[in-house]
Backbone as CSV, one residue per row, in Angstrom:
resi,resn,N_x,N_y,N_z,CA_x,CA_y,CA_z,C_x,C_y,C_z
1,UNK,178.685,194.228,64.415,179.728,194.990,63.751,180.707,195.480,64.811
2,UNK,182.099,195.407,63.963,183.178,195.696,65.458,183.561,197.253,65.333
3,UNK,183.764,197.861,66.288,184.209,199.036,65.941,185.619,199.074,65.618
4,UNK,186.494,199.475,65.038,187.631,199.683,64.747,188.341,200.687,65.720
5,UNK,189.516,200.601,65.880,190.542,201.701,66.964,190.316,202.805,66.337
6,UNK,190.087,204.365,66.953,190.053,205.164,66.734,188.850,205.689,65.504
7,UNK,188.129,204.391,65.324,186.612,205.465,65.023,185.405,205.533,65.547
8,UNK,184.567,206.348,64.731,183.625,206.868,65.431,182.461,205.355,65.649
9,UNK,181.060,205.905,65.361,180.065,205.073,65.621,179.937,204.313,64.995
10,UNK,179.228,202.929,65.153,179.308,201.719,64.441,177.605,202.207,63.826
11,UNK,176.751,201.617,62.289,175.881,202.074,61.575,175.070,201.513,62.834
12,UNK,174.544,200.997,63.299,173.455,201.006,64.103,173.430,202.079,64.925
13,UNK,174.468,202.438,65.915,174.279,203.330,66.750,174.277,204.809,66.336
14,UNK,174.609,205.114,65.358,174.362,206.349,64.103,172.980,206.314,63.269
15,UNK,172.391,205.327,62.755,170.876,205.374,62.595,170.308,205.299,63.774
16,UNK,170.520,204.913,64.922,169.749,204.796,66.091,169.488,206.381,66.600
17,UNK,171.145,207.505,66.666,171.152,208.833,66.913,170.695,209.390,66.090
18,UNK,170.473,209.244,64.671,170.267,209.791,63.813,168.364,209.894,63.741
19,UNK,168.006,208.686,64.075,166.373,208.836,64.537,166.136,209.583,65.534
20,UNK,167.061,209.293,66.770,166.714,210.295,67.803,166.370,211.732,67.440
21,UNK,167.633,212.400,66.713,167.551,213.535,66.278,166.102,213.855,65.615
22,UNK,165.569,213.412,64.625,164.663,213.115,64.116,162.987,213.395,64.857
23,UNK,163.401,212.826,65.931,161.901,212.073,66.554,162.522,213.901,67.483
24,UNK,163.334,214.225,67.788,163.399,215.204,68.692,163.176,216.427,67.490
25,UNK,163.074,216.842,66.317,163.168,217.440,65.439,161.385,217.845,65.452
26,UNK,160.509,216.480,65.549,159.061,216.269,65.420,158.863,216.804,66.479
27,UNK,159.086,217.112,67.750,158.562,217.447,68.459,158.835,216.336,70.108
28,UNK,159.424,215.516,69.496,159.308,214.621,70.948,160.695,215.231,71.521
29,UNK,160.225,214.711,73.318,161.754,215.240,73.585,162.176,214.133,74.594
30,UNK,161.744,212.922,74.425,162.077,211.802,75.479,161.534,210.568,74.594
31,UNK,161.650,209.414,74.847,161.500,208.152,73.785,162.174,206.952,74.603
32,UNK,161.347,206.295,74.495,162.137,204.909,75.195,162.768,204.305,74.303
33,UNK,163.335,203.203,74.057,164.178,202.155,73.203,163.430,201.355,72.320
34,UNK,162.051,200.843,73.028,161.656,200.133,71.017,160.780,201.808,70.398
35,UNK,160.381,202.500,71.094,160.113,203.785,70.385,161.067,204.095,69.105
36,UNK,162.045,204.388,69.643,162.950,204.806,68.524,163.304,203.364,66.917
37,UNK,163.269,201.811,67.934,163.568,201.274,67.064,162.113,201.178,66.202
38,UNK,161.142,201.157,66.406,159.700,201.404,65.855,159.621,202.187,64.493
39,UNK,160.128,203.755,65.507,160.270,204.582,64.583,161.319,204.415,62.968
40,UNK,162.817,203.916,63.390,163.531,203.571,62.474,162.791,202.470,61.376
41,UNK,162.266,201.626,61.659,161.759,200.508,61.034,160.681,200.831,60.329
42,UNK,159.842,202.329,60.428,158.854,202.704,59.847,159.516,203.821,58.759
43,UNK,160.775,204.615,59.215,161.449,205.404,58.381,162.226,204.815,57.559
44,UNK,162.656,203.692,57.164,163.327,203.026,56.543,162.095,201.537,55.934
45,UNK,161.501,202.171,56.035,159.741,201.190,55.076,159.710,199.572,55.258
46,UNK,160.042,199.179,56.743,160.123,197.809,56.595,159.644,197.550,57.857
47,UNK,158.863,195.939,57.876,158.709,195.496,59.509,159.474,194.674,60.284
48,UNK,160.531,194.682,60.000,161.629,194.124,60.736,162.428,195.153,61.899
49,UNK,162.325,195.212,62.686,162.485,196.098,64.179,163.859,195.052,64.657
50,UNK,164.585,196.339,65.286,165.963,196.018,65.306,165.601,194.795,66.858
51,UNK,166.925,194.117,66.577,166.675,193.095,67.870,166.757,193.723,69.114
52,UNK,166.228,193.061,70.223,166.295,194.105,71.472,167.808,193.996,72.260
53,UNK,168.418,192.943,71.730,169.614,193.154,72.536,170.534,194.479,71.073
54,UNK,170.726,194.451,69.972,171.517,195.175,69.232,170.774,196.670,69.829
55,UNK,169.755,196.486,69.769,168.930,197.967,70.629,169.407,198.453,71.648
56,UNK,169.338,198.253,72.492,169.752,198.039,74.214,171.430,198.357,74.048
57,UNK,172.058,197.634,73.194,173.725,197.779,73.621,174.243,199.143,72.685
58,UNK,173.298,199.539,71.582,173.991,200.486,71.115,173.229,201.801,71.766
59,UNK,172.103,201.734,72.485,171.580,202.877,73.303,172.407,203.005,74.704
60,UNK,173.397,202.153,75.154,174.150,202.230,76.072,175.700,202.286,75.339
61,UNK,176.034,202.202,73.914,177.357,202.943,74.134,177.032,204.269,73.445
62,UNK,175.885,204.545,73.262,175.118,206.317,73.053,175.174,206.912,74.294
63,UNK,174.706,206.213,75.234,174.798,206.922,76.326,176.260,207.128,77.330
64,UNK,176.993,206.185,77.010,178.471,206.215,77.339,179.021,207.730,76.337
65,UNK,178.572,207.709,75.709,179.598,208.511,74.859,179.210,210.078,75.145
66,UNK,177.841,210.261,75.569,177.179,211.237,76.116,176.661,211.927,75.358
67,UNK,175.516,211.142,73.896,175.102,211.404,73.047,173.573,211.421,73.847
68,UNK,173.239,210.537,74.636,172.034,210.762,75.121,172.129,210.385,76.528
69,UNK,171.002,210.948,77.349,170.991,210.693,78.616,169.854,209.986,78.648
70,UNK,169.490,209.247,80.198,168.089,208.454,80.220,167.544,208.733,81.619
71,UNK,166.401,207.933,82.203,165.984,207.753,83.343,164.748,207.253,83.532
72,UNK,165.043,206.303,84.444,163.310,205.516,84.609,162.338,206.303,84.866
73,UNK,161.331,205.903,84.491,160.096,206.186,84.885,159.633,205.814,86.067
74,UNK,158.965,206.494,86.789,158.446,205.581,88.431,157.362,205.237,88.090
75,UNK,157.110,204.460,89.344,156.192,203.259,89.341,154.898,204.453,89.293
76,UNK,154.809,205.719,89.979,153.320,206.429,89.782,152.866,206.762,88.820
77,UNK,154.491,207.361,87.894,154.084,207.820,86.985,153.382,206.557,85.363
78,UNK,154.151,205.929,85.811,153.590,204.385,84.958,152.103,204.314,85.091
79,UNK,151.947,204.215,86.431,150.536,203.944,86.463,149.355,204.799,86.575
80,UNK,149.772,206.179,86.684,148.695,207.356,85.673,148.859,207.238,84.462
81,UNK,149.943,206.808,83.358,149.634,206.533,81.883,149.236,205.305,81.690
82,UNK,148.642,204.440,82.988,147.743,203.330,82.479,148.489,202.330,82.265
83,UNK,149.255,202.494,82.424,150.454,201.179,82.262,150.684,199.919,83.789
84,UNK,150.770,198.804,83.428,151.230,198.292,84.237,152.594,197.374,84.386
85,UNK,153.063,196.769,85.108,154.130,195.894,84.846,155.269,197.001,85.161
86,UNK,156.457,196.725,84.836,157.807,197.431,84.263,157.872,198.717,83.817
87,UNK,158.455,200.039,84.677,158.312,201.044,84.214,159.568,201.236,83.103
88,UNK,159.369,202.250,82.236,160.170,202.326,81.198,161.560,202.949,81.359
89,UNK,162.233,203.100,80.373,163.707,203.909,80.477,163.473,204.964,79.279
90,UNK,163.712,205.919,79.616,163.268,206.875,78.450,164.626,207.728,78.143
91,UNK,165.066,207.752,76.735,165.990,208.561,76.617,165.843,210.190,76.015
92,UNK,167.346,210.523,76.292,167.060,212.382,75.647,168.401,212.532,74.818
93,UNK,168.148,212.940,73.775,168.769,213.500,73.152,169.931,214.715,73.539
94,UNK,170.968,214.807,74.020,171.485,215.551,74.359,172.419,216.380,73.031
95,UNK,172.751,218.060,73.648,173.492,218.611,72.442,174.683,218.138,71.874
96,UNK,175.070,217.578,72.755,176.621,217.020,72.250,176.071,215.562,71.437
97,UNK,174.815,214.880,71.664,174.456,213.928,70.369,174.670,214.218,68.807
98,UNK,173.307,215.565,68.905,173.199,216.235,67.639,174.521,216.448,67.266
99,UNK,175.080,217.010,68.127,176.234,217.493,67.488,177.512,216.344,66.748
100,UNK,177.454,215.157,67.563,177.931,213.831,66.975,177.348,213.464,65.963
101,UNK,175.949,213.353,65.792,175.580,212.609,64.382,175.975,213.467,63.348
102,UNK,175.827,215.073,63.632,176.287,215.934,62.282,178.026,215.514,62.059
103,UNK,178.890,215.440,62.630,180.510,215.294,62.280,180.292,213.887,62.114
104,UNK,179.956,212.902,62.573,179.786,211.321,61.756,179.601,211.039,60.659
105,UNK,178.032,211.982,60.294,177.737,212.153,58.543,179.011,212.658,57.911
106,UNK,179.224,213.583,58.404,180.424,214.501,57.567,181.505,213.379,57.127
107,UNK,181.889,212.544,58.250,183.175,211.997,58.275,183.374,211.038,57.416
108,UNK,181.973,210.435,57.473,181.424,208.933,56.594,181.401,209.566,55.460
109,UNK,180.742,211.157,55.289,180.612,211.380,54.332,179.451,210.455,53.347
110,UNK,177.783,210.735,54.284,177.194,210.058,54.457,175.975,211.249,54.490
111,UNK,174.946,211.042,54.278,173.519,211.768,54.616,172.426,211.178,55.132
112,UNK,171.606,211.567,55.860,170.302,211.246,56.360,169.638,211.637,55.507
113,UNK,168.590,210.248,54.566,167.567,210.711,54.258,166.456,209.618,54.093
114,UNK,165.199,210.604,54.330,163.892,209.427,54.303,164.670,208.100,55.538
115,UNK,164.916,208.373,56.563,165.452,207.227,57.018,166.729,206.350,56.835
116,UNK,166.743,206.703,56.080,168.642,206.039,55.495,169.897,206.428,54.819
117,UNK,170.828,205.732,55.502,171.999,206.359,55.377,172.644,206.286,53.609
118,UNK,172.895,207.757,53.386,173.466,207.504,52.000,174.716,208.231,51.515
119,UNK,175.071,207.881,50.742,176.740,208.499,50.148,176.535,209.584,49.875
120,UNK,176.957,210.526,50.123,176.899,212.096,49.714,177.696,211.876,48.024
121,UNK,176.833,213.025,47.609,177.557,212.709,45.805,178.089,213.514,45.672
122,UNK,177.883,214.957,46.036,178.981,216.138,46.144,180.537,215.598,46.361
């Protein structure tokens, strides 16, 4: 999906913030990239998980926009949670996110619910 001149987020990268918010709401306060797409794909009742490149490019123009911040994991800390291989990239939710997904809904005139985006009827 293309973004258009002068608007806001394209629907992936707005359900993508919009889970963040979410998963940071539950209690988490960091999440890597299929985390969140995991999560979306379980809040929206289906097993189809977003592709890893549509993943990846809209968690980097989230993070351009300064909706979320990130940072690797090191190699020690990888390997006290038992992990091996590739340490992760974990993102955060930053205030100026939240604060984007709430004026996006507004704008779309749109709601979060159960996972998906819907027309406000008001």
């Amino acid at each position: 999906m293309r973004r258009k001149a002068g608007h806001g987020l394209v629907r992936n990268e707005l359900r993508l913030l919009l889970t963040a918010v979410d998963m940071r709401n539950a209690g988490g306060d960091r999440f890597h990239g299929y985390d969140l797409a995991r999560h979306l794909a379980r809040a929206e009742d289906t097993k189809k998980v977003m592709s890893q490149p549509t993943l990846y490019r809209a968690l980097r123009r989230l993070e351009e926009r300064g909706a979320l911040t990130s940072e690797w994991e090191s190699l020690d800390s990888a390997a006290a949670a038992g992990r091996e291989g590739r340490p992760r990239r974990y993102y955060f939710l930053t205030t100026a996110g939240a604060d984007l997904a709430a004026s996006e809904l507004r704008a779309q005139e749109l709601s979060w619910a159960s996972g998906r985006l819907v027309p406000n009827t008001s």
